[in-house]
DOTORKOL-676363 format. One record per residue (C-alpha): residue number from 1; x, y, z. Coordinates in steps of 0.25 Angstrom, whole numbers, plus 2048, in hexadecimal, padded with zeros to 3 digits. Last residue first. Layout:
BEGIN
<r n="NUM" x="X" y="Y" z="Z"/>
...
END
This chain:
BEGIN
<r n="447" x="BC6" y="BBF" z="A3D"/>
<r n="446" x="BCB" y="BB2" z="A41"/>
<r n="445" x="BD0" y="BAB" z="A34"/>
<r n="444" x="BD0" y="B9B" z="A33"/>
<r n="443" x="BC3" y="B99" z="A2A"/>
<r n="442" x="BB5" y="B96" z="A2D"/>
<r n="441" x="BB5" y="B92" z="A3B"/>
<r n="440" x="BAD" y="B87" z="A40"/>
<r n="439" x="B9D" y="B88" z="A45"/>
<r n="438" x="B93" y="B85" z="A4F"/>
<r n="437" x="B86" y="B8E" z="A54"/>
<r n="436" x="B80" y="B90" z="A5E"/>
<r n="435" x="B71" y="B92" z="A62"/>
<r n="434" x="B6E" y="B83" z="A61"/>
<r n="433" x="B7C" y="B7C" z="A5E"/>
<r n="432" x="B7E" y="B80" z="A4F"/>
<r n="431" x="B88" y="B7B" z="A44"/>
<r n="430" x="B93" y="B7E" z="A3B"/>
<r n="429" x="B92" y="B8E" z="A37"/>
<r n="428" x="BA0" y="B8F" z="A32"/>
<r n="427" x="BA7" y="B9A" z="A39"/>
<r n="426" x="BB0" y="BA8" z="A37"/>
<r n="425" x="BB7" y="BAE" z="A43"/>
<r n="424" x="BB8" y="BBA" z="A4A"/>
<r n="423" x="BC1" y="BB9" z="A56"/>
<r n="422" x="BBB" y="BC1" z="A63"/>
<r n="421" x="BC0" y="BB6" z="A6C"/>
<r n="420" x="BCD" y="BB0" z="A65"/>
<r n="419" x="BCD" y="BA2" z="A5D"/>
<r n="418" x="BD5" y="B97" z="A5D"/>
<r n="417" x="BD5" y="B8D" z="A51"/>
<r n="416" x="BCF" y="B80" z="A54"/>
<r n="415" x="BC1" y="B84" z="A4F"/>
<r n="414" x="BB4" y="B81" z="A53"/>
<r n="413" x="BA9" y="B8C" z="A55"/>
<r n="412" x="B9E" y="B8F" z="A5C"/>
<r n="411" x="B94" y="B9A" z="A5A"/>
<r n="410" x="B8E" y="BA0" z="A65"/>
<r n="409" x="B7F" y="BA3" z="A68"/>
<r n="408" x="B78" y="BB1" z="A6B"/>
<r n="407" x="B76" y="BB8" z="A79"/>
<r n="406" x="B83" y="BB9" z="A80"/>
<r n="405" x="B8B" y="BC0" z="A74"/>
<r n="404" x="B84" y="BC4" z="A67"/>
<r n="403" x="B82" y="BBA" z="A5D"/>
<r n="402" x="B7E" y="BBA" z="A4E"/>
<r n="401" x="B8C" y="BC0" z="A4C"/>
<r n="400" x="B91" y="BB4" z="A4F"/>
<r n="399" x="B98" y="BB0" z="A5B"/>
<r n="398" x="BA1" y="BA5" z="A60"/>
<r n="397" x="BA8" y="B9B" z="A69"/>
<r n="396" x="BB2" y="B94" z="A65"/>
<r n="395" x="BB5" y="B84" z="A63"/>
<r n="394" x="BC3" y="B7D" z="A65"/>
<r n="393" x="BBD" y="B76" z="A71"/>
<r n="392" x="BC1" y="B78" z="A81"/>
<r n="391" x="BBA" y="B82" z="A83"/>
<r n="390" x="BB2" y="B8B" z="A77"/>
<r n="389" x="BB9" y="B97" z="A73"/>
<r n="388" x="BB5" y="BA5" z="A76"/>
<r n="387" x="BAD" y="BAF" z="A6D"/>
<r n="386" x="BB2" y="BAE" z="A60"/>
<r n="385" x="BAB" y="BB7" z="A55"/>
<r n="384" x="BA4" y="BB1" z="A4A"/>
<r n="383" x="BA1" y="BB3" z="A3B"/>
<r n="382" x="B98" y="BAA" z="A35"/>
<r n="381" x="B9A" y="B9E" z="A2A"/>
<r n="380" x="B8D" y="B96" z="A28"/>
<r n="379" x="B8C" y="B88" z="A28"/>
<r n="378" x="B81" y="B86" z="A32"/>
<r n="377" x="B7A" y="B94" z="A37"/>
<r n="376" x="B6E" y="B8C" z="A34"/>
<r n="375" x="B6E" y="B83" z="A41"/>
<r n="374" x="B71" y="B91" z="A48"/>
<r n="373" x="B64" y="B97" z="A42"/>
<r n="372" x="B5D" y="B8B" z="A44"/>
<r n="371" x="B60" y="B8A" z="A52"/>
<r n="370" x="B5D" y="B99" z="A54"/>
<r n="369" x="B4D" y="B97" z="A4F"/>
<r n="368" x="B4B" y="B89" z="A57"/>
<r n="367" x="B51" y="B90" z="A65"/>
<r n="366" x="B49" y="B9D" z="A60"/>
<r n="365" x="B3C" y="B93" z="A63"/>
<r n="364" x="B42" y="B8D" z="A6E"/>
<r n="363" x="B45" y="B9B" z="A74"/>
<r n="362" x="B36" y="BA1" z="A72"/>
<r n="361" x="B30" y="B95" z="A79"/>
<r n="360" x="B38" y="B95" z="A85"/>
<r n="359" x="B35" y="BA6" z="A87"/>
<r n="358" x="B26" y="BA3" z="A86"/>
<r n="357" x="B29" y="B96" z="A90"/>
<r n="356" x="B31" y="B9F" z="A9A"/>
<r n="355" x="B27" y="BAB" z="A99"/>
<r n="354" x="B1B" y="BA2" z="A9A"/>
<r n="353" x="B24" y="B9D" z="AA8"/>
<r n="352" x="B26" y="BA9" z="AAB"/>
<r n="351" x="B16" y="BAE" z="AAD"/>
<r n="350" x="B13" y="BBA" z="AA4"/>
<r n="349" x="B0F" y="BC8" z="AA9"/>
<r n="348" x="B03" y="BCC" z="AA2"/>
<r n="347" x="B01" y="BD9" z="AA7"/>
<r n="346" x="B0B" y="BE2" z="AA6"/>
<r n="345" x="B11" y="BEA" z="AB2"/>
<r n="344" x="B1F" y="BE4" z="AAE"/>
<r n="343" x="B1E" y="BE7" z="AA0"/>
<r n="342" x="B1F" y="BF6" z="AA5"/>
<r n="341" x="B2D" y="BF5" z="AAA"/>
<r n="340" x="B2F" y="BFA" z="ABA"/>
<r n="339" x="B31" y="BEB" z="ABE"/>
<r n="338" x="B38" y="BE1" z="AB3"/>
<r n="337" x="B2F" y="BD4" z="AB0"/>
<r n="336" x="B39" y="BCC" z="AA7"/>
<r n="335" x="B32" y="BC8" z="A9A"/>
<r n="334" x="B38" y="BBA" z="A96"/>
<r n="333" x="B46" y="BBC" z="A8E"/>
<r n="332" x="B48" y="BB5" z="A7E"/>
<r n="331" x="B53" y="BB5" z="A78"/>
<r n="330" x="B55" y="BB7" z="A68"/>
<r n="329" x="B5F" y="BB4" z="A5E"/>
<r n="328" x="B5E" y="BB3" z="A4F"/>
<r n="327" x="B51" y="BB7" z="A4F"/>
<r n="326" x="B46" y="BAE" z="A47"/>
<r n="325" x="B3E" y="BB8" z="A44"/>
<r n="324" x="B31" y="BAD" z="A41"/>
<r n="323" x="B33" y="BA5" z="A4D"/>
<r n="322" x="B36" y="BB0" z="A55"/>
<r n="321" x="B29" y="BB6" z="A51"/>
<r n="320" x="B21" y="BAC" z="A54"/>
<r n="319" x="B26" y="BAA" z="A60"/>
<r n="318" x="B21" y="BB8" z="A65"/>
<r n="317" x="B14" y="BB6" z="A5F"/>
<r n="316" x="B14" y="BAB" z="A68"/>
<r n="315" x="B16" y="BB1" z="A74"/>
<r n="314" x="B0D" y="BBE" z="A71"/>
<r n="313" x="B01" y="BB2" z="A6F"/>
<r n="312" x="B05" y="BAB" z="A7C"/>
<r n="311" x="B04" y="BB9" z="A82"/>
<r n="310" x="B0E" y="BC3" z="A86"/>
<r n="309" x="B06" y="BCE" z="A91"/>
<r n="308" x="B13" y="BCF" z="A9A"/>
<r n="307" x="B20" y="BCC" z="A90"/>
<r n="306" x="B21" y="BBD" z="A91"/>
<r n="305" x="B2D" y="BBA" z="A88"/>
<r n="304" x="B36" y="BC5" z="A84"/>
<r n="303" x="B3F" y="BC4" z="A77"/>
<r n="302" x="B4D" y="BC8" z="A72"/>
<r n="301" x="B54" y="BCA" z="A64"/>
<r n="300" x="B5E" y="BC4" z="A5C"/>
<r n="299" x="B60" y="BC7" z="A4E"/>
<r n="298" x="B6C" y="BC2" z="A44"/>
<r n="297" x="B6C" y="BCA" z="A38"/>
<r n="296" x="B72" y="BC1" z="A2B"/>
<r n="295" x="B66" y="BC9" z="A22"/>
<r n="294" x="B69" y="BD7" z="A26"/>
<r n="293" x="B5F" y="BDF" z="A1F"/>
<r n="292" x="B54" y="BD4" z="A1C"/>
<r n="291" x="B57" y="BCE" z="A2B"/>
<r n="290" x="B57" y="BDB" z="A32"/>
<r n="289" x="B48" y="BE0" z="A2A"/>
<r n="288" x="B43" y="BD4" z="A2E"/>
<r n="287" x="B46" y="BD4" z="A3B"/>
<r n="286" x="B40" y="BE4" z="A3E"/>
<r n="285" x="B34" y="BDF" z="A36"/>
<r n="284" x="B31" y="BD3" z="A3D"/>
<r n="283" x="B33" y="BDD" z="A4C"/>
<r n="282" x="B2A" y="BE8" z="A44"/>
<r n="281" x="B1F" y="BDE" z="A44"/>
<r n="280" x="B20" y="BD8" z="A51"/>
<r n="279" x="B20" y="BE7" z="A57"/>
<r n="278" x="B2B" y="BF0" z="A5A"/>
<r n="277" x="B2C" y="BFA" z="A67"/>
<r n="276" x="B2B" y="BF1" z="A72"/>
<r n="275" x="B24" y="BF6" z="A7E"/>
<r n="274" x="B23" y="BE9" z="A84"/>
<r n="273" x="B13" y="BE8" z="A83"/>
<r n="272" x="B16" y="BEC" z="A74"/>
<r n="271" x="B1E" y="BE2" z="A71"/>
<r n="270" x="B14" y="BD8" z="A78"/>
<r n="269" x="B09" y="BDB" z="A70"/>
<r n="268" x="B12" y="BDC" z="A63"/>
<r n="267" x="B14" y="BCD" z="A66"/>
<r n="266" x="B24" y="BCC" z="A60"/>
<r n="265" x="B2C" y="BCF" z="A6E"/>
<r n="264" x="B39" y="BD1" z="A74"/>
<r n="263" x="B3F" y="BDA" z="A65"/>
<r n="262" x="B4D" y="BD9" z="A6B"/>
<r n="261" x="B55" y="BDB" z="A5F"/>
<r n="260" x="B65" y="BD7" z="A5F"/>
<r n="259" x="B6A" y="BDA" z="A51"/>
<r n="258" x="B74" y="BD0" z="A4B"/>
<r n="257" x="B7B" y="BD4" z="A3C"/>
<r n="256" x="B88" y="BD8" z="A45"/>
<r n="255" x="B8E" y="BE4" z="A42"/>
<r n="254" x="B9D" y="BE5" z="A3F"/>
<r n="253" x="B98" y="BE5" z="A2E"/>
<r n="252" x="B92" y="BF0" z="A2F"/>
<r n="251" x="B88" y="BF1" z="A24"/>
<r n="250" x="B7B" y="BEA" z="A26"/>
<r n="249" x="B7B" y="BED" z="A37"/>
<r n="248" x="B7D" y="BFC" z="A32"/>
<r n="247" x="B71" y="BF9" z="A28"/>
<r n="246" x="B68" y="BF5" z="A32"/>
<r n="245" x="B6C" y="BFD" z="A3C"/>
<r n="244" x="B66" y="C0A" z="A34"/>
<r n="243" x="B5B" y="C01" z="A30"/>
<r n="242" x="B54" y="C02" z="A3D"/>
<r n="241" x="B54" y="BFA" z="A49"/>
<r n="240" x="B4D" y="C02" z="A53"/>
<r n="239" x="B40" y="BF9" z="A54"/>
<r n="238" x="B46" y="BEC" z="A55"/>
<r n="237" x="B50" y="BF2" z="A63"/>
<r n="236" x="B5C" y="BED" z="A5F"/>
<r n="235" x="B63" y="BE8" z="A6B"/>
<r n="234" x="B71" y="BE5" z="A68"/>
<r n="233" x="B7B" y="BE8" z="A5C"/>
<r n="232" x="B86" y="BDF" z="A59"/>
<r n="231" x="B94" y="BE5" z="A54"/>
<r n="230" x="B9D" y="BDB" z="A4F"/>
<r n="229" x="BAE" y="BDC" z="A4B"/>
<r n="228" x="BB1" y="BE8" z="A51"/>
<r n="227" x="BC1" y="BEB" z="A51"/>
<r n="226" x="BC1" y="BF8" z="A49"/>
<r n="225" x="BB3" y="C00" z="A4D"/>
<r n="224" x="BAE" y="C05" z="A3F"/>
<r n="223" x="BA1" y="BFC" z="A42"/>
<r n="222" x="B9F" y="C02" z="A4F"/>
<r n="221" x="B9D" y="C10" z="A49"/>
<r n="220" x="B93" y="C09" z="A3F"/>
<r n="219" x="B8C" y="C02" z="A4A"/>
<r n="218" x="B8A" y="C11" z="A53"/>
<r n="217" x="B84" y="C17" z="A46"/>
<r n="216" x="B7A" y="C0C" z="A43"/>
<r n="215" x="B76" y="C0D" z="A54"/>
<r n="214" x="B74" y="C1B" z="A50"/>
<r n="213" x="B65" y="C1D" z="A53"/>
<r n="212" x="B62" y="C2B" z="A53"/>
<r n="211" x="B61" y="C38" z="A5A"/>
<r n="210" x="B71" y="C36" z="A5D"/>
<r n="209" x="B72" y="C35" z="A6D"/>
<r n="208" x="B64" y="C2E" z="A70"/>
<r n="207" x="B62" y="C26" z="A64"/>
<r n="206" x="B71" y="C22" z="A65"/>
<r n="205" x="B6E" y="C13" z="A65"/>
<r n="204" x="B5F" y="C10" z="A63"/>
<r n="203" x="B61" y="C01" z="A5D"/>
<r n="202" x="B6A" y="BFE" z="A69"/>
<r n="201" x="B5F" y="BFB" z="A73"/>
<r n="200" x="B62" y="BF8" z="A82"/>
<r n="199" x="B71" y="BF9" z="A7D"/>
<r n="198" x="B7C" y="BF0" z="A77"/>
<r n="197" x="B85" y="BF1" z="A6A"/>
<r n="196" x="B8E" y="BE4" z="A6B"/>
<r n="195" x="B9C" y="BE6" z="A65"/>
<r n="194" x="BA4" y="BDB" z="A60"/>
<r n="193" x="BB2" y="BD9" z="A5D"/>
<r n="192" x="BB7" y="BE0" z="A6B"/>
<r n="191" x="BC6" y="BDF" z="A6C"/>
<r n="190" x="BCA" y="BE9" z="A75"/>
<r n="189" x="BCA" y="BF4" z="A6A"/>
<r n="188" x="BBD" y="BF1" z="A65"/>
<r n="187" x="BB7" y="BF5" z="A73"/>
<r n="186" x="BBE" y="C01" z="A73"/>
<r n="185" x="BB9" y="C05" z="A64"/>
<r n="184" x="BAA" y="BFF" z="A6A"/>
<r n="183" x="BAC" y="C09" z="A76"/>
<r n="182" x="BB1" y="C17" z="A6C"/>
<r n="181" x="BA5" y="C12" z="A62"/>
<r n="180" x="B9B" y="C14" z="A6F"/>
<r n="179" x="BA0" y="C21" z="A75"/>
<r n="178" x="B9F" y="C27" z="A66"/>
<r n="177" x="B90" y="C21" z="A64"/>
<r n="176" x="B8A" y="C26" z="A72"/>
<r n="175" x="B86" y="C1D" z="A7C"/>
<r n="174" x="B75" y="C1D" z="A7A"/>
<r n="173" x="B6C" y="C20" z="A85"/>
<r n="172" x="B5F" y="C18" z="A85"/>
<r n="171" x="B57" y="C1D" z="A93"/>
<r n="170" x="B5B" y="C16" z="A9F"/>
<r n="169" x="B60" y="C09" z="AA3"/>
<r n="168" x="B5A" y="C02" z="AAF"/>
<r n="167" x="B4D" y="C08" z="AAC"/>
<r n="166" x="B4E" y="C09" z="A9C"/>
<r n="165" x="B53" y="BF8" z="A9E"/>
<r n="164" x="B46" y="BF5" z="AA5"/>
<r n="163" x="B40" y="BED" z="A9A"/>
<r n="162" x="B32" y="BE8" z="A98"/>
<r n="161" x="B2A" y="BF3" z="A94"/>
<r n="160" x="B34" y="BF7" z="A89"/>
<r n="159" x="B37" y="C05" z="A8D"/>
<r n="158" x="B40" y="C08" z="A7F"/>
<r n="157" x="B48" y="C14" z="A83"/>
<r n="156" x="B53" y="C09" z="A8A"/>
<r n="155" x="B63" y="C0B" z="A90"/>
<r n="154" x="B71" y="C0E" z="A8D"/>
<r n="153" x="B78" y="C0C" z="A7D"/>
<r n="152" x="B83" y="C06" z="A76"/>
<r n="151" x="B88" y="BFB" z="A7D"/>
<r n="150" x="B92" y="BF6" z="A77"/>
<r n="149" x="B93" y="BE8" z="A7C"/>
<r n="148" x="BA1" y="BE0" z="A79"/>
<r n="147" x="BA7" y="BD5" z="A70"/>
<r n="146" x="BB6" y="BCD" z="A6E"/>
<r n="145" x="BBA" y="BD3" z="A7E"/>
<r n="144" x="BB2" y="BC8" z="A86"/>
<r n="143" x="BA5" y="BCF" z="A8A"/>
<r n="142" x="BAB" y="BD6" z="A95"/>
<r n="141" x="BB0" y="BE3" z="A90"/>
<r n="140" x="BB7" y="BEE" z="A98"/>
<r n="139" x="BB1" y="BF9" z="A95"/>
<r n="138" x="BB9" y="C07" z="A97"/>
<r n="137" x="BAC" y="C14" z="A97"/>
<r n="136" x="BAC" y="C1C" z="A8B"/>
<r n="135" x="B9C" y="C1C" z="A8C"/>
<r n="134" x="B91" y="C1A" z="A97"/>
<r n="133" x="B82" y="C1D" z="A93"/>
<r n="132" x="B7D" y="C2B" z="A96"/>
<r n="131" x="B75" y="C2D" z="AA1"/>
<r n="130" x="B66" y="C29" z="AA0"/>
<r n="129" x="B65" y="C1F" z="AAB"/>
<r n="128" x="B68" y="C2A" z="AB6"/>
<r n="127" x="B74" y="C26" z="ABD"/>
<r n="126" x="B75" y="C1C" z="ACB"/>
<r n="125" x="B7F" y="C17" z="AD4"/>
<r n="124" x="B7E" y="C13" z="AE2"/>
<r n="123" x="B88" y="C15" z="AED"/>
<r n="122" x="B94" y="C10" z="AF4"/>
<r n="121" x="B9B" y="C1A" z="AFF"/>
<r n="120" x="BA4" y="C10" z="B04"/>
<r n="119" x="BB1" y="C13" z="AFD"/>
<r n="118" x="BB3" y="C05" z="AF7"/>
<r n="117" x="BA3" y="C06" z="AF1"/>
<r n="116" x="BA4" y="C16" z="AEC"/>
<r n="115" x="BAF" y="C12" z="AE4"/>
<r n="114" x="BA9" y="C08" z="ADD"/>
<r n="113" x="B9C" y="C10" z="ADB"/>
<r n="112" x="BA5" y="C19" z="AD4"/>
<r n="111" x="BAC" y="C0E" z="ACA"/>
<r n="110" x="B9D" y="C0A" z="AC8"/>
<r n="109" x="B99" y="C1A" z="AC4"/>
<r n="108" x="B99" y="C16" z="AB5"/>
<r n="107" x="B8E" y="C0C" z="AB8"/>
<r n="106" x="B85" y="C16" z="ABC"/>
<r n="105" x="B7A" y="C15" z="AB0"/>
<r n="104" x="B77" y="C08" z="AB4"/>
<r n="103" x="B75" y="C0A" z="AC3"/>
<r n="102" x="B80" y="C07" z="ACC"/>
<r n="101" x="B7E" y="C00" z="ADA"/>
<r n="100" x="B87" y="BFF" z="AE5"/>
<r n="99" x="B8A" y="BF7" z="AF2"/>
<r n="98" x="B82" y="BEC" z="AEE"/>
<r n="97" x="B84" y="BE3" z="AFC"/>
<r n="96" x="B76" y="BE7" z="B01"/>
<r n="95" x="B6E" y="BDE" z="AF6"/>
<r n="94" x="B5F" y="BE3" z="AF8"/>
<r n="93" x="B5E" y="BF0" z="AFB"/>
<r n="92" x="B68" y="BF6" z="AF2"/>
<r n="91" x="B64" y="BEC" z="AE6"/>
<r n="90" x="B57" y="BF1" z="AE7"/>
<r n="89" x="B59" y="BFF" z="AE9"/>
<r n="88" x="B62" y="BFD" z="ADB"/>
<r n="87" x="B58" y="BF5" z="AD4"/>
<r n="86" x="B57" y="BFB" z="AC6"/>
<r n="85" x="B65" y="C02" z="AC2"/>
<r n="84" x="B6C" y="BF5" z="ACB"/>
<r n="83" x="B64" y="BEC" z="AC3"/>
<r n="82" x="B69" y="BF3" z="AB6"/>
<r n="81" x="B77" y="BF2" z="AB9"/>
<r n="80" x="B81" y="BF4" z="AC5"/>
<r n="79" x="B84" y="BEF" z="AD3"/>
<r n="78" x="B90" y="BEF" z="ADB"/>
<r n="77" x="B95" y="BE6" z="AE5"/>
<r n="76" x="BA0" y="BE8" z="AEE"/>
<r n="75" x="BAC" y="BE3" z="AF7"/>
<r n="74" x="BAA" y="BD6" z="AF3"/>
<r n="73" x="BAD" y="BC8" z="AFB"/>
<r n="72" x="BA8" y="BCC" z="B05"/>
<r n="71" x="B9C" y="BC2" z="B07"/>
<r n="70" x="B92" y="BCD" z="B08"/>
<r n="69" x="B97" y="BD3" z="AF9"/>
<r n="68" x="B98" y="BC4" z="AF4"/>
<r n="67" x="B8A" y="BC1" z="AF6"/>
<r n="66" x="B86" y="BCF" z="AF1"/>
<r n="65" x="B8C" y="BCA" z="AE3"/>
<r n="64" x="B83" y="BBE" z="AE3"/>
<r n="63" x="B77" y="BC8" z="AE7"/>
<r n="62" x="B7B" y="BD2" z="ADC"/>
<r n="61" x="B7C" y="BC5" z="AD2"/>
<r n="60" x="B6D" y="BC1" z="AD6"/>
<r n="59" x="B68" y="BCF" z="AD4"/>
<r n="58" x="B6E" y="BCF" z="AC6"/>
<r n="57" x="B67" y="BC3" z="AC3"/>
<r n="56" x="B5B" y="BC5" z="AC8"/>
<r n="55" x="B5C" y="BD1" z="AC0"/>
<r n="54" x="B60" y="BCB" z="AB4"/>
<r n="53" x="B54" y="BC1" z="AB5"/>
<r n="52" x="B4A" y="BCC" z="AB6"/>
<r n="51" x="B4C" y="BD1" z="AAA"/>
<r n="50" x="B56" y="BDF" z="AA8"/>
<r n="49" x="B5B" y="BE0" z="AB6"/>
<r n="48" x="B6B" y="BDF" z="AB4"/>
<r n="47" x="B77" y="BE2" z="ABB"/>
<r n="46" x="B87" y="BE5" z="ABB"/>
<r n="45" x="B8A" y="BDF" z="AC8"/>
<r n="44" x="B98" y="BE6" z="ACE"/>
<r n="43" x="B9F" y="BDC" z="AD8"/>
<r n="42" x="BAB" y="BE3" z="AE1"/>
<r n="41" x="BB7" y="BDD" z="AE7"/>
<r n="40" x="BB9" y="BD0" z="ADF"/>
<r n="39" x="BBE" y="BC4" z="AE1"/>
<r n="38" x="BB1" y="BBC" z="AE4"/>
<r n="37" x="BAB" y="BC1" z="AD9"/>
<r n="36" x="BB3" y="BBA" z="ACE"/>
<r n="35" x="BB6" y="BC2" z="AC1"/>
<r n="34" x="BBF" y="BCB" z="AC5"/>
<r n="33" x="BC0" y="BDB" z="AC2"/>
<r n="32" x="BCB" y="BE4" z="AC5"/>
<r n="31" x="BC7" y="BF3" z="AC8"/>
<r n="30" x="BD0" y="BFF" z="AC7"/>
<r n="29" x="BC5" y="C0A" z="AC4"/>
<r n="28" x="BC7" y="C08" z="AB6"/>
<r n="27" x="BC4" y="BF9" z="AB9"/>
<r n="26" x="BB7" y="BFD" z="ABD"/>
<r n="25" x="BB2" y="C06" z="AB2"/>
<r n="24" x="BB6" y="BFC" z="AA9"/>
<r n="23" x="BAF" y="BF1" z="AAF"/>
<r n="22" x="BA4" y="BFA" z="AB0"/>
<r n="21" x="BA3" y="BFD" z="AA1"/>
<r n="20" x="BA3" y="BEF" z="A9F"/>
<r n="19" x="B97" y="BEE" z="AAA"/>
<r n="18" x="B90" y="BF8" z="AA1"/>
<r n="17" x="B92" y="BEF" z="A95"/>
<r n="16" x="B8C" y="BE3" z="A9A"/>
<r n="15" x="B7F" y="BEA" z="A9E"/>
<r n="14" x="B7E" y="BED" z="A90"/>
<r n="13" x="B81" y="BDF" z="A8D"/>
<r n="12" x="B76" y="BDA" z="A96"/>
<r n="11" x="B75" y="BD5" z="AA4"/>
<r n="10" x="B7E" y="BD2" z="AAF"/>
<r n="9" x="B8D" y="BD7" z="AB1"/>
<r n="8" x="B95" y="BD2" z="ABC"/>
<r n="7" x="BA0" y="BDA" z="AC2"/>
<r n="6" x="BAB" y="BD5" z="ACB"/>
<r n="5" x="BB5" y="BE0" z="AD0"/>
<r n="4" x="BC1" y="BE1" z="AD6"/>
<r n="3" x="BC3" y="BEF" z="ADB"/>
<r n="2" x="BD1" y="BF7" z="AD9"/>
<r n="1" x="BCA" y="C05" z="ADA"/>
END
């Protein structure tokens, strides 16, 4: 079906990754794809409803797209993602020019549901939330070609009372280690330097399918992948990170000395509230234990302000503790009220703006801790990878290991020599600019 399609992709890099996967489905069905609406014949959203934000935001770009279905100017419009797994009577009742919606564990059927559509019988599409994650499926990656997501698991076990992610996502299913080494071999082929290990929670990989974690066995495999330059490993559960994955990250070269850890809390009252399953005392050991073992680790990890019930003394306990862990990156969300979650029906429900100003406090005082750290990077010599060039001035843009894509800073760096997207370079450490940092490169040799 020779279709032109615009797809837009909202949400996180798992959510990403399917809408790769549907690219590929799509163009193996003879589709073309275009990056302005207006020339197209169909629009696929790729949703998400984690926070409330996403959702308004994913509901926002259905009704733009809507806008362009009445107008004629597209013959259809699909929906897909977590909102359309969570709200599809709603989305059906509510915005008439949808003319399908394709649950998260039926995007495989999007070439079907095209079909269906041009020959006038369109029709929902939905699967049971525990069937077995996608695998040997083409991908056509997105993110720039030089790095790409591998997302090595489906769905959530752990029920934190805050999330919905096990209701629009199912039961923890991990892709099988074989499927997974054939994708990163493929990915490595086309050019892809680093690999991004994605999932709800990566820290439990292969617990389902092996009986044990195997997340150290996975790395080693990937490791002995010819063309992989970085492999950075996402959402660490604290709790799960055992010394197993320790050691791997301590002898494999490809792997990045960056864990992503999203503890979301230091106030065991509050942890516990959440359903969390470390407390303040097991997170300062957890820290410890990465810095003494791996002493050049770079940490990042994520925090809710305002959880139902968080008091001035929860807020505070929390700030000392970032001061004292001093992470190497951190965000900070407000807590998002999501219906059908326990935290929800809590009591104690806190007003936005306390939210706002709790969340305003905790970033000036990382904003202090991460200026420092870039202040103090000065003179160094790091090993980066070229991300783009910076217009109009003999200056790239790059990444050290210490950032992952889209959340972390760049390094910029002069040079009159050109550089290649995906180059590795070597480069003196010159200055900072807040989060950024500065520098010149070392030698003349691209790697």
């Amino acid at each position: 079906m020779k279709k032109k399609v615009f797809f837009i992709s909202l949400g996180c890099d798992k959510n990403l990754v399917d809408s790769e996967m549907m690219l590929g489905m799509l163009e193996e069905q003879g589709c073309t794809f275009t990056a302005d609406e207006r020339e197209a014949d169909v629009v696929v959203v790729n949703t998400c409803c984690f926070i409330g934000d996403a959702k308004e935001e994913s509901v926002n770009t259905i009704l733009e797209m809507a806008e362009l279905k009445k107008s004629g100017s597209i013959e259809a419009l699909i929906v897909t993602g977590c909102l359309a797994q969570r709200y599809q009577e709603q989305i059906r009742q509510e915005i008439g020019e949808v003319d399908a919606v394709v649950g998260t564990a039926a995007i495989a059927e999007l070439p079907a549901v095209l079909e269906e559509i041009f020959s006038g019988k369109p029709r929902d599409h939905y699967q049971a939330l525990d069937k077995k994650p996608l695998t040997d499926r083409k991908r056509i990656v997105t993110t720039g070609g030089h790095f790409a997501y591998l997302k090595i698991a489906e769905g959530c076990d752990k029920h934190c009372t805050y999330c919905i992610i096990p209701k629009v996502r199912g039961p923890y299913r991990s892709v099988p280690m074989d499927a997974l080494l054939r994708e990163a071999q493929t990915l490595a082929a086309q050019g892809v330097r680093e690999l991004i290990l994605v999932a709800q929670e990566t820290t439990v990989y292969g617990l389902d399918l092996y009986g044990h974690k195997a997340l150290p066995e996975l790395l080693r495999g990937l490791c002995r992948i010819e063309g992989l330059q970085w492999i950075r490993v996402m959402y660490c559960y604290p709790e799960e990170i055992d010394d197993a994955l320790i050691q791997v990250i301590k002898e494999e070269e490809k792997i990045c000395h960056y864990l992503d850890i999203p503890i979301q809390h230091a106030s065991d009252k509050v942890l516990k509230r959440m359903g969390r399953l470390t407390d303040r005392k097991e997170l300062t050991d957890i820290v410890a234990k990465l810095r003494r073992e791996i002493p050049d680790i770079c940490l990042r990890t994520t925090l809710i302000t305002g959880f139902p019930g968080e008091t001035e003394e929860d807020h505070e306990e929390l700030m000392a503790f970032v001061e004292t862990m001093a992470f190497d990156r951190l965000g900070v969300f407000p807590y998002s009220q999501e219906e059908d979650t326990p935290a929800a029906e809590m009591p104690g429900q806190i007003d936005e703006d306390l939210k706002q100003k709790r969340l305003d406090a905790l970033m000036a005082l990382q904003q202090e801790i991460a200026f420092d750290a870039a202040a103090a990077m000065e003179g160094r010599v790091v090993r980066a990878m070229i991300e783009g060039k910076v217009a109009d001035e003999d200056a790239y843009v790059a990444r050290t290991y210490k950032d992952a894509p889209d959340v972390d800073g760049f390094l910029f760096v002069h040079t009159d020599r050109e550089l290649m997207t995906g180059d590795f370079v070597r480069v003196r450490i010159t200055g900072s600019n807040e989060y950024d940092l500065i520098g010149e490169l070392e030698d003349e040799s691209a790697e």
